[in-house]
N, C-alpha and C positions, 0 to 999 in steps of 0.2 A: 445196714444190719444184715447180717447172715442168717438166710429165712432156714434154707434146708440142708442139713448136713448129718452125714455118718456117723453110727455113736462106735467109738472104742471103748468098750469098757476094761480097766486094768481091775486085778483083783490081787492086792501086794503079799498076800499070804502064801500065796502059791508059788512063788517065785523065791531059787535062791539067790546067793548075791556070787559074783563073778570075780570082781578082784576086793579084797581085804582092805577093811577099814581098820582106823587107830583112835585110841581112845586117852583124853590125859583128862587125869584130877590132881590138881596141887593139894588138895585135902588127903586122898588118900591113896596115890599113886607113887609107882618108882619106878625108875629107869631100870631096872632089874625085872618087873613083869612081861606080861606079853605084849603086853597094849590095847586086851581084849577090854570089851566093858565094864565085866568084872574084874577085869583084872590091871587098870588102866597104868601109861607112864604117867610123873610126874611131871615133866615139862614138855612145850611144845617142839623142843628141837630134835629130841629122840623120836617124836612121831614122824618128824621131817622125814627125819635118816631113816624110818623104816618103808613109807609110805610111795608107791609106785605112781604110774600113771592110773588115771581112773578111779583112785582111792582118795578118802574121805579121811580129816584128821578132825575128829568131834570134839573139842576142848569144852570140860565141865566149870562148873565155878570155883572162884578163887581169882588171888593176885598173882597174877604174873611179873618177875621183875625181871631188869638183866641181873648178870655179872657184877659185883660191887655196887651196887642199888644203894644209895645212902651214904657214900664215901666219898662224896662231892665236897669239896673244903673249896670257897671261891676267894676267900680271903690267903691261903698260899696257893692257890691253883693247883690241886690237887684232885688227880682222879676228875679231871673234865671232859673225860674221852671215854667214857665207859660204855660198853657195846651194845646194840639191838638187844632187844628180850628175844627177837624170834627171828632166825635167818631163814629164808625158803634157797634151797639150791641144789632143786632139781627143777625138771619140766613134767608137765604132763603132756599128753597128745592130742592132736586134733579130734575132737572127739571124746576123750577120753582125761577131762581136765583131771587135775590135783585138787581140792579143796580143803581149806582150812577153815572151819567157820566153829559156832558154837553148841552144845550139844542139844539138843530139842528142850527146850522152856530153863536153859540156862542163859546165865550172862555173867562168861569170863569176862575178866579186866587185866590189858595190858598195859603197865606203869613204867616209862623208863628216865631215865635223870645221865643221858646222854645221846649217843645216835641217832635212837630213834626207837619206835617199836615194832613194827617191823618190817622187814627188808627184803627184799625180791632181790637174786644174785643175779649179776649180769647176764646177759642172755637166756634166762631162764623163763617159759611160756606158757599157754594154757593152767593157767591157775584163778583160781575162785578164794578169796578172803570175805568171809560175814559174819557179818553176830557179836563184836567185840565192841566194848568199851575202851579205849587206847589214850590216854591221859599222861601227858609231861610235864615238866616239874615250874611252868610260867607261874604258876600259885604262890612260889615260892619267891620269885626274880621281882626286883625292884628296879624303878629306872636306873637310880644310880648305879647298882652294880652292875646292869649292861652297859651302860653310856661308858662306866670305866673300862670293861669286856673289850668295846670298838677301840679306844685309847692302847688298848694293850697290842689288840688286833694290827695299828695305823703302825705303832712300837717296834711290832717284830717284823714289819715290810720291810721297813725302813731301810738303806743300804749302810746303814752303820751300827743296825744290829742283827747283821747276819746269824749271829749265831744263837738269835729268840726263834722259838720255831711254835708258833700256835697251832693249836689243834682242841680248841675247845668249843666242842659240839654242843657242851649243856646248853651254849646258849641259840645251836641252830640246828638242836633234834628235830629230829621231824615225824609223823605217826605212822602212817603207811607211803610205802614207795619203792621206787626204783632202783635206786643209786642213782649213777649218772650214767648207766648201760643199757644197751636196747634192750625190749619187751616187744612180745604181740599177743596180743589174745590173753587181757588180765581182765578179770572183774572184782570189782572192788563195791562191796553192796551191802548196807542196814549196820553199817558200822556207828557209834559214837566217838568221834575223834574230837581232842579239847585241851587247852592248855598248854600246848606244844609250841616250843619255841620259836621254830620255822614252820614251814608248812603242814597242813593235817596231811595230806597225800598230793604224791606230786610223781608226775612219770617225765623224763625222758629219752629221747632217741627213740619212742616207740610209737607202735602200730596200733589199732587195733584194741583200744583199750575203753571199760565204760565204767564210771566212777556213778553208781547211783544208789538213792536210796538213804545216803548219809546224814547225821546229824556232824557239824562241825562249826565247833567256837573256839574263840578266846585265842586263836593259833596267830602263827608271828609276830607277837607282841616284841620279843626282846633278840631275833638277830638283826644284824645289821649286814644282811646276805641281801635285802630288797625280794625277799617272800610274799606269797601270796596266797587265801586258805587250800583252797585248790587247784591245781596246776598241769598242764599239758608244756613243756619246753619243748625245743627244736625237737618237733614231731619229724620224723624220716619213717619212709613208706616202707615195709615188709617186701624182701626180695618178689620183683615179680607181679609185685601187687597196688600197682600206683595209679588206682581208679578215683575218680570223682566222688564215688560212693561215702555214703555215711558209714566212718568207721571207729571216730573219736567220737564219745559220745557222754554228756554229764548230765544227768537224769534224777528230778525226784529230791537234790539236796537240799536239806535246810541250813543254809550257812550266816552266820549273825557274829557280830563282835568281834570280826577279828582286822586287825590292824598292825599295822608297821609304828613304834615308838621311837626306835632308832635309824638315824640316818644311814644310807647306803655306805659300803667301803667295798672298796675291791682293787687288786693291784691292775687286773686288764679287762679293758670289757670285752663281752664276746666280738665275731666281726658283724654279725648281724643284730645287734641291740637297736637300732634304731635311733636310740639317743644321739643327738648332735650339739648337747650344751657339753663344753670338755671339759666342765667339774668334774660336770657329773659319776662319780662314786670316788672320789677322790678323798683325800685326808680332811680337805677344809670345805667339804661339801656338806652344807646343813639341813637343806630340805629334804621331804618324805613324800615321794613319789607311787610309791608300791603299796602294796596291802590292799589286794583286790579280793571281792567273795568267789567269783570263778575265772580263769585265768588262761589265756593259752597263749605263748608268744613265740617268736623266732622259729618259726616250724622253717624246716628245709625250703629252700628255694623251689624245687621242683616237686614238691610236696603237693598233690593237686586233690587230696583227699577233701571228704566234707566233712564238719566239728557239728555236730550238735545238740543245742543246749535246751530243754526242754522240762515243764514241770518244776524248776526250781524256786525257790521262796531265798531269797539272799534280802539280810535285814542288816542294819547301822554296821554295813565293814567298811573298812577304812577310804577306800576310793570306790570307781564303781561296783554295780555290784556284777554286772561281767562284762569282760576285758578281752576282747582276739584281736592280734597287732602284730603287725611285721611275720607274715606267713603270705608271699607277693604270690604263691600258686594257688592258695586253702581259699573255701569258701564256708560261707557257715550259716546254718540258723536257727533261731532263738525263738521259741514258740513255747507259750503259756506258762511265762513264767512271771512270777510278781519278785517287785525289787520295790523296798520302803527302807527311805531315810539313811540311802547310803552315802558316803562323801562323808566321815564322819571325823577325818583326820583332824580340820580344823576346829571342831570342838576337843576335840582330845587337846589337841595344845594350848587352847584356852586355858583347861583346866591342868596342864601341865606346867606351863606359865604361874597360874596360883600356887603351884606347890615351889616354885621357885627355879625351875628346870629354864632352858632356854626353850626357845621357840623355835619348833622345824618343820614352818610350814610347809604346803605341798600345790594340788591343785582342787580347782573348787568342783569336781567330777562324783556322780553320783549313779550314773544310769547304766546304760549298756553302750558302747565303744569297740567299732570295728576301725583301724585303719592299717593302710597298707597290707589290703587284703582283692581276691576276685569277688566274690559277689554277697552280699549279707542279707540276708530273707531275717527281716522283723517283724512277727506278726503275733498277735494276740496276747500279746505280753502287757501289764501295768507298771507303770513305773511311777512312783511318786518320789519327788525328792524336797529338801526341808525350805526349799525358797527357789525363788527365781535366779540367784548367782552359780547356782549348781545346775551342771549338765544333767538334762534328763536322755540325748541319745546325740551321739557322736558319730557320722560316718564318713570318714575321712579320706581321702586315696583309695578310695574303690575304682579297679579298673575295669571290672566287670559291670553287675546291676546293683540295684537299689532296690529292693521292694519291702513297704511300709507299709501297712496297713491293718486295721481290727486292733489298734492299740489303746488304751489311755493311760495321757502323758498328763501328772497334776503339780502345778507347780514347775519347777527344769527351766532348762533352754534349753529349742530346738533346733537343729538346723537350718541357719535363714538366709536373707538376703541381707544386703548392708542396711535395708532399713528394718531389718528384725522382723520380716514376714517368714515363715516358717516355707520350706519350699515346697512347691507343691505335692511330691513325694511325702510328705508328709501332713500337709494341711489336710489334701482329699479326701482319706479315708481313716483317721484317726476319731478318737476322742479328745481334745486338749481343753486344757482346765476342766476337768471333770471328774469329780471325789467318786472314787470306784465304790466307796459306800463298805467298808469294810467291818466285820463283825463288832470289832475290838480290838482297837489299837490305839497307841499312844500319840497324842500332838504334838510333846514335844518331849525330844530323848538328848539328854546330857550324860553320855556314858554310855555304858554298859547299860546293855536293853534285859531285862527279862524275858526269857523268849516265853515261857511259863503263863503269864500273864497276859500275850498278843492270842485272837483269832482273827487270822487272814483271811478266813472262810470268807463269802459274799453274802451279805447281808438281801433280804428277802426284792428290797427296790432295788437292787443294785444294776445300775446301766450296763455292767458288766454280762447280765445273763442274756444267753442268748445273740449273743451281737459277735461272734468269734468267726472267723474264717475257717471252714472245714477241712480247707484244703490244708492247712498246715495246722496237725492236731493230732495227740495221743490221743490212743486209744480209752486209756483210763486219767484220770489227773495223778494230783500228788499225792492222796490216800489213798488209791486204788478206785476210787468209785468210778464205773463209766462214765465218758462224757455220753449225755443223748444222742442217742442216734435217729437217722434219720431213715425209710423203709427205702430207700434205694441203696446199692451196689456201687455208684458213680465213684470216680476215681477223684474227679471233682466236681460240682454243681454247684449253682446260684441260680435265683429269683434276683439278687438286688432289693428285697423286700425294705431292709434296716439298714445295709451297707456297700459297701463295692465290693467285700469279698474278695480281696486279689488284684480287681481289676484297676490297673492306676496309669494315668496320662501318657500320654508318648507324642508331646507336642500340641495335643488341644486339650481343652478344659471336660471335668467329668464330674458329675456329681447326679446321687438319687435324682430321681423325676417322679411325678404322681399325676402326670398330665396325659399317658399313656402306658399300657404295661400289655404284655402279651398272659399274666397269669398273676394272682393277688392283686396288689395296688401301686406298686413302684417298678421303675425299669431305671437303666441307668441310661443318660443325656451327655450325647458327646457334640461338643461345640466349641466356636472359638477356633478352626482350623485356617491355619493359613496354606497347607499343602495337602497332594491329595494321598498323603500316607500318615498322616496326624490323625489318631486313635486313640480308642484304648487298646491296652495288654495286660495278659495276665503271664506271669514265668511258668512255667514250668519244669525249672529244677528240682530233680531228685525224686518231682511225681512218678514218673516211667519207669517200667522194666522193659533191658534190653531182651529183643526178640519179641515181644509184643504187640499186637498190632490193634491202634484203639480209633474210634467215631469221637467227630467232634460237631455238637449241635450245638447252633446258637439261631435266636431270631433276630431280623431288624428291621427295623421300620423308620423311615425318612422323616424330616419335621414337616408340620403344613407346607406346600408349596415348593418343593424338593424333589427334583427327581434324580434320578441317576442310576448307580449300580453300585455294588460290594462284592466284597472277596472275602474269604478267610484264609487269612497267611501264616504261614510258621516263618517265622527269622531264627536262626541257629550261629555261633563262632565259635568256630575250632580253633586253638594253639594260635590264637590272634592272627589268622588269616581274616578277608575279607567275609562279610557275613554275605551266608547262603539265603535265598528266599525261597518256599515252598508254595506255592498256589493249590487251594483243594479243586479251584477252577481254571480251567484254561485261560476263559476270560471271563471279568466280575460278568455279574449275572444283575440283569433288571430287578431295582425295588420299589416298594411304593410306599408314600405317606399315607396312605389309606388302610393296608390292612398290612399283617407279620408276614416276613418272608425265612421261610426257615434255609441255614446258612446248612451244610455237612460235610463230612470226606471222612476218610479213613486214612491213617499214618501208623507207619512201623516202626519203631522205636531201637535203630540202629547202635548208639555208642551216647553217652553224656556228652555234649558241647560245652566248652565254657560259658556260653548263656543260651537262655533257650527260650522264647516267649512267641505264644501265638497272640495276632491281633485280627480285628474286624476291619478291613481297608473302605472306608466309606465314599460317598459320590466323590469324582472328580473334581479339581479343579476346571470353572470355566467363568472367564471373564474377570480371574483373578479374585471370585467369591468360588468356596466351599459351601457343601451342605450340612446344615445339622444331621445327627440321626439317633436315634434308639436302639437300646441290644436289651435282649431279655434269654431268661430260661436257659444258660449257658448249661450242657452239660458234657461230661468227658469221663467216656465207658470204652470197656474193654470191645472190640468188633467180636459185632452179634447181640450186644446188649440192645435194651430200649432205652433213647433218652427217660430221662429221669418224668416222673408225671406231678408236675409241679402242683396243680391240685389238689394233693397229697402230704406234701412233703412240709418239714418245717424247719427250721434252725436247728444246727445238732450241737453248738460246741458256746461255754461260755469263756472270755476272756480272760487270762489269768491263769496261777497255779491250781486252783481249786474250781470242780465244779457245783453249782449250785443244788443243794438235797433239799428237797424241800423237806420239812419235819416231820409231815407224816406218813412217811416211807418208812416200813420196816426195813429192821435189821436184814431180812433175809431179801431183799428185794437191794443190795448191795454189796458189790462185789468181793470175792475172798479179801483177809488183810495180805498185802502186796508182801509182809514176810512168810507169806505163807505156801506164794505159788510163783515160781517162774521157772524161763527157759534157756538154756543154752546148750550150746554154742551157738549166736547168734551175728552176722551169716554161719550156714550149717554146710556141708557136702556130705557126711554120710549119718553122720548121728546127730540127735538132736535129745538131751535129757529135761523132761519137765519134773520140777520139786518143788514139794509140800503140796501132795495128793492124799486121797486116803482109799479106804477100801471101796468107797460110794462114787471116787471120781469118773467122772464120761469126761472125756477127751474127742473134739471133731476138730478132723480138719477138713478144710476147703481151700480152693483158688478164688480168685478176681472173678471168674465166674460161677461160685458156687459148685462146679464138680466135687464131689466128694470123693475122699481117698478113704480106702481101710488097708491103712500099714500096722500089720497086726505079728509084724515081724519082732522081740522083744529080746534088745541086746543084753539090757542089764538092769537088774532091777535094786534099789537097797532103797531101806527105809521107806519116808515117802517121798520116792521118786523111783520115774522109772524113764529110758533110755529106748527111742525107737529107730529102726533104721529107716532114714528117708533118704535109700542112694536112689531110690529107684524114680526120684522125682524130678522133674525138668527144671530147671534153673528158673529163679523168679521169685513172686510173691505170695506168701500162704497165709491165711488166718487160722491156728490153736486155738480152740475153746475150750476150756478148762471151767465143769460145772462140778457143785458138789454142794449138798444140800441146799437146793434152792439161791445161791450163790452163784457168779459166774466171771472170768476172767478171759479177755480176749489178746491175744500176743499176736503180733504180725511177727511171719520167721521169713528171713530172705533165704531162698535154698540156693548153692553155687554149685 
């Protein structure tokens, strides 16, 4: 927690605005006005065409439609191609996005019965969409007249009906998206997306994109394109810009109900699909493979960026509920997010089977699924799924690391051995078989869930609180509430008190201990070594900023009867070269079973490796027995800090989407509503805009080390928000606080 820090106070009165906003009401607007507030356009496309970089397009309430909205005849095929309600085709600038969103305590609705709603032009960048309601015409579609849809589709491939040419979108609209052209630098945030044919939002060829905050159901029920609700496809890196770095990022979504009904068809598949069954999307291909809740596949081969997926709640979609595959350079991870009762293809066919349909079955997958990827960091996520035939975590062709741990898996299949032991990777430091103890939810779901009727929230015993790995964890969860924090700084820490925290095997066996600790009541026991570099580790991916330079404390203590020495090592692999070893000591250093021996060093944090993990190297090999030993009190701070004073300190983070409120907490004692305050551009280089401030907001910012900055420098200010310049600041990591009546929100912003 950030003890001391610099107030900025903004006061938004005082400030005028710099570049020109636009305003539309369907109610009472025309393209003929100015597009002032008073004086607004009617549709959002003439805001387009007015609205520069840095400008805001405020759309009021009302139905937004395309072109021919309701001219859909599917019985002649007629009018199936009907265009976007809303095309965006301009850029905004680094710094200076475009935004489209809704107009303060409105909620537009975009309706389309084609393409889509709306549509981002090919290389067009720096743009912000929020606040929309975006609804497609699946309400309407019945199996049969898709199932006949793909028949028509199989019809006009065919080489003897050259001259059918399909182009009917009704039934593979999609809500928010790309095209099929590069993007960088898109946010896509607090939208309601639903009933869409194909995907609710879906980017590819691009960079740099974060899809968060959304509600999205009911999507790709009826193409036969093999959609999924939300989607990252062949990600390729922004010229120039092909760092490790978290840059894809899917945040905060609640995604439920959405499923693939129709079989795949496609005349060719990509060259990178992955798939090697050669039905596969072919004319007489019946299974249902697709229809994932979050989705990223086929990213660029040289793609080396990092995906990730955090705070999300993904409930009954049709396969798991997130999916990253076939991306051989991408690494990813997936932290605090809860997935119930996904895999839900095979009951849909059930009951599709009863209404007389054929059957298209799929696989029996339900959790989270990395393969053919570098490295997947799963931590503090829940996954329940509806039996033991469905997958609760898949990780397949990783060529990198594995690291698992602070989960609970109820129900699934896990990872195992051919005799169904789950691998140690994932035995060690999980929860399995163990009901996360949720508010209010259903047992058993045949169909369509009511999302209305679930609280995923954690229920007051829930094993959940408390028990989450710090190291890999937002700031706030998925309503905004802080996760607790803890009164140290650390970059990461552990006691070991309840878990391993990160730390999982590397050859010998590890698990809690209560038979010695340097601090509480537990330390963690490493044993079972057959060599003398069999440990534990912890990764260290994506913890670090380059150019900083951080201490690394750990204590250890040998078993009775033990003696020897240790090290603390860093192991690194660049570009699948041979892996570097780093010693904090020239040579391990005397320990004893008798009392703690504190382990340190200081390391500069040069470039992202493709994996990166420090370990404790315990006694030597002699006489062909190793020794047991003990680690405690690990902490990892910026040089010049104080390890962490364990003492003191407590668990800060609980497992899952949500964190735990206890109920008698007031209102103001929890964080703004997350539609109310955030930040971009995020990475920043010279400007950075915080929105949904008011005239009472204090804004601090800090470093890793708590130095306070006053950038009191004020680019641009409109509404509530305002726009500060941070060129002046060194490349790295910054914490924003954003307080405002007793209320408070914390943003980590990376400065470039």
């Amino acid at each position: 927690m950030i003890r001391s820090c610099i107030l900025i106070v903004f006061y938004l009165i005082s400030f005028g605005l710099t570049s020109q906003n636009f305003y539309v009401s369907d109610g009472t607007g025309s393209d003929a006005n100015d597009g002032s507030e008073l004086s607004p356009f009617k549709t959002i496309n003439k805001a387009i065409l007015e609205v520069e970089a840095g400008g805001t397009v405020y759309v009021m309430n009302g139905t937004y439609r395309n072109s021919g909205y309701g001219s859909v005849n599917v019985s002649t095929s007629a009018n199936m191609n009907n265009p976007h309600v809303v095309t965006i085709n301009k850029s905004g600038t680094e710094g200076a996005y475009i935004t489209l969103k809704n107009y303060q305590g409105h909620s537009p609705k975009i309706q389309f019965d084609g393409r889509g709603g709306i549509v981002i032009s090919n290389n067009m960048n720096y743009i912000v969409i929020e606040g929309f309601e975006v609804e497609g015409p699946s309400a309407s579609i019945s199996y049969d007249v898709a199932f006949a849809d793909r028949e028509f589709k199989v019809l006009a491939a065919s080489n003897e009906n050259d001259a059918i040419t399909y182009n009917h979108s009704y039934f593979s609209g999609k809500g928010i998206w790309g095209g099929y052209g590069a993007h960088h630098h898109i946010i896509i945030r607090n939208n309601s997306v639903h009933d869409t044919p194909g995907s609710a939002i879906r980017f590819n060829d691009s960079d740099h994109i974060t899809i968060e905050y959304n509600e999205v159901y009911n999507a790709t029920w009826w193409t036969s394109s093999a959609s999924s609700a939300i989607v990252y496809a062949e990600t390729i890196a922004t010229d120039g810009d092909n760092s490790t770095a978290i840059k894809m990022i899917m945040r905060g979504n609640v995604v439920y109900n959405n499923w693939n009904r129709i079989p795949f068809f496609v005349t060719q598949l990509p060259d990178n699909s992955g798939n090697t069954n050669p039905n596969y999307g072919t004319a007489d291909y019946n299974s249902i493979l697709d229809g994932q809740g979050l989705y990223v596949t086929r990213s660029d081969d040289d793609y080396v960026g990092t995906f990730l997926f955090e705070n999300n709640l993904c409930v009954n979609n049709g396969k798991n509920g997130i999916n990253f595959d076939n991306s051989l350079g991408a690494s990813a991870i997936f932290q605090n997010n809860t997935l119930y009762y996904n895999g839900v293809h095979e009951i849909i066919q059930d009951l599709s089977v009863d209404d007389g349909n054929p059957s298209h079955r799929g696989q029996k997958v339900g959790g989270i699924k990395a393969n053919r990827v570098v490295n997947a960091t799963v931590v503090n996520n829940i996954v329940v799924t509806r039996d033991n035939l469905f997958s609760a975590l898949e990780l397949q062709n990783i060529s990198g690391s594995r690291n698992v741990s602070n989960n609970i898996f109820l129900n699934g299949k896990l990872p195992s051995d051919d005799n169904g032991i789950p691998y140690n990777y994932v035995s060690c430091c999980n929860m399995i078989d163990v009901d996360p103890l949720f508010t209010s939810v259903p047992i058993e779901v045949n169909g369509a869930i009511d999302i209305s009727l679930t609280n995923f929230e954690l229920s007051a015993d829930s094993p959940a609180i408390d028990s989450g790995n710090p190291n890999f964890s937002p700031l706030n969860d998925i309503n905004g509430n802080p996760r607790t924090e803890s009164d140290n700084d650390a970059v990461s820490s552990t006691s070991f008190e309840n878990s391993t925290d990160g730390w999982v095997p590397w050859g010998a066996t590890v698990y809690i201990s209560s038979e010695t600790s340097q601090s509480g009541i537990s330390s963690l026991f490493v044993s079972e070594r057959s060599a003398n570099w069999h440990s534990p580790r912890l990764f260290l991916d994506n913890l670090l900023v380059e150019g900083e330079t951080y201490t690394f404390y750990v204590s250890v203590k040998l078993s009775p009867g033990v003696s020897g020495t240790a090290n603390l090592t860093l192991r690194t692999n660049v570009d699948g070269s041979d892996p570097v070893y780093t010693s904090f000591y020239s040579n391990s250093i005397p320990v004893s079973d008798e009392y703690w021996t504190v382990l340190s060093g200081d390391y500069t944090h040069s470039s992202e490796p493709d994996s990166f993990w420090i370990y404790v190297k315990g006694p030597s090999l002699e006489d062909g027995i190793t020794g047991s030993f003990f680690i405690d009190d690990f902490s990892l701070v910026t040089q010049g800090s104080a390890p962490v004073d364990f003492s003191n300190s407590e668990n800060i983070v609980d497992i899952g989407a949500y964190e735990y409120i206890d109920p008698s907490l007031t209102i103001n004692s929890l964080s703004l509503n997350l539609q109310e305050s955030f930040i971009y551009p995020n990475p920043a280089i010279n400007k950075v805009t915080i929105s949904g401030i008011n005239s009472k907001t204090t804004i601090l910012i800090v470093d890793l080390l708590s130095k306070k900055y006053n950038l009191t420098k004020i680019i641009q200010m409109e509404l509530n928000s305002v726009s500060i310049d941070v060129s002046s600041l060194k490349s790295g990591l910054y914490f924003i606080i954003v307080e405002s009546d007793n209320k408070s929100r914390t943003f980590k912003l990376l400065k470039q």
